[in-house]
C-alpha positions as CSV (number, residue, x, y, z in Angstrom):
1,X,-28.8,73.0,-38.1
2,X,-27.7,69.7,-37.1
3,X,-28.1,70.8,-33.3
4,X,-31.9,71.3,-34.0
5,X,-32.3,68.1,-35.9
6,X,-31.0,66.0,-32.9
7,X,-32.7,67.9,-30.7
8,X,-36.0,67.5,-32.3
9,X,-35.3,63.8,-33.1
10,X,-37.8,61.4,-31.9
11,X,-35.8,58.7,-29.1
12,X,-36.7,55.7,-29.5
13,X,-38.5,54.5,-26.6
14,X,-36.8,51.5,-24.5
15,X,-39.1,49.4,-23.4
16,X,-38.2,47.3,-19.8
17,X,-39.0,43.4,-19.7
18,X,-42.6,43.0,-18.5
19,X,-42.7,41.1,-14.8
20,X,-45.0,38.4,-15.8
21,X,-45.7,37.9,-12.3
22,X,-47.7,40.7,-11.5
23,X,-49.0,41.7,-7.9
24,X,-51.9,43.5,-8.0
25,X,-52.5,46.7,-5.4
26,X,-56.0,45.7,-3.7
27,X,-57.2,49.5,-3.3
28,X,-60.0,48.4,-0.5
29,X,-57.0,47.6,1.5
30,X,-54.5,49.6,3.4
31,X,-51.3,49.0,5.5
32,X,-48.4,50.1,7.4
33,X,-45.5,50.7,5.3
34,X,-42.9,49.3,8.4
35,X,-45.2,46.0,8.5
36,X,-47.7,45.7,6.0
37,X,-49.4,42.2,6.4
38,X,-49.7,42.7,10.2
39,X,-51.3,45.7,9.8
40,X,-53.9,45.0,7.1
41,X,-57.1,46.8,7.4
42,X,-60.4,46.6,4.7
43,X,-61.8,50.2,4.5
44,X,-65.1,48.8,3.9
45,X,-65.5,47.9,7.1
46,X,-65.7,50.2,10.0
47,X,-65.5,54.2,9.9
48,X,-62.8,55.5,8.6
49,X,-61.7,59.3,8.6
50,X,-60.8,59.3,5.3
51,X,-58.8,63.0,5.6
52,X,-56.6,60.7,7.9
53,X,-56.5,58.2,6.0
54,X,-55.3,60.2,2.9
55,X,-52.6,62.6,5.0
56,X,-51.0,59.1,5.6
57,X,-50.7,58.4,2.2
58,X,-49.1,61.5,1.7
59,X,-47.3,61.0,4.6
60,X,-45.7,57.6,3.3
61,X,-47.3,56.3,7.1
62,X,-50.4,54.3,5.3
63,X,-50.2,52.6,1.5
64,X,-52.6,50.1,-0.3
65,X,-51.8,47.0,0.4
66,X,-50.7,43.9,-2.4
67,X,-52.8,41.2,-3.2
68,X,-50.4,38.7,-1.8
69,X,-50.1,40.9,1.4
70,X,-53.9,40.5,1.5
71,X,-53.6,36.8,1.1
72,X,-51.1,35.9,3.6
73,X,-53.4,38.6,5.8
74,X,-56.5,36.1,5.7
75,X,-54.2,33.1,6.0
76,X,-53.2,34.0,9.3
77,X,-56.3,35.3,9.9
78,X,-55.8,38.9,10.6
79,X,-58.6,40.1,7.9
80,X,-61.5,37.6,8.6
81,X,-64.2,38.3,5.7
């Protein structure tokens, strides 16, 4: 009887610090995993085969890029908008 009881016992839930600086994925961006800001690309622009772009992702190849990433992109001016 008591196994049942623990094992139907609600956990409490533990709940982690938030980060309260919080980077943002830009999803009309995409990147290299290896070297993200050098590769930045905007997928609004240009043609994009996105069954490509998508077996990357799955891959682990392609991911969206961060805001920041983004940021230091246009900085250097590798994304001109």
């Amino acid at each position: 009887m008591k196994f049942l009881k623990k094992l139907f016992r609600k956990k409490e839930a533990v709940k982690s610090p938030q980060n309260s600086l919080k980077d943002d994925v830009n999803k009309n961006y995409v990147c290299l995993t290896t070297d993200p800001i050098n590769t930045v690309n905007d997928l609004r622009k240009g043609s994009w085969n996105m069954d490509k772009v998508r077996q990357g992702f799955a891959m682990g190849i392609l991911r969206y890029a961060k805001q920041s990433e983004v940021d230091k992109a246009r900085e250097l001016g590798i994304i001109k908008d």
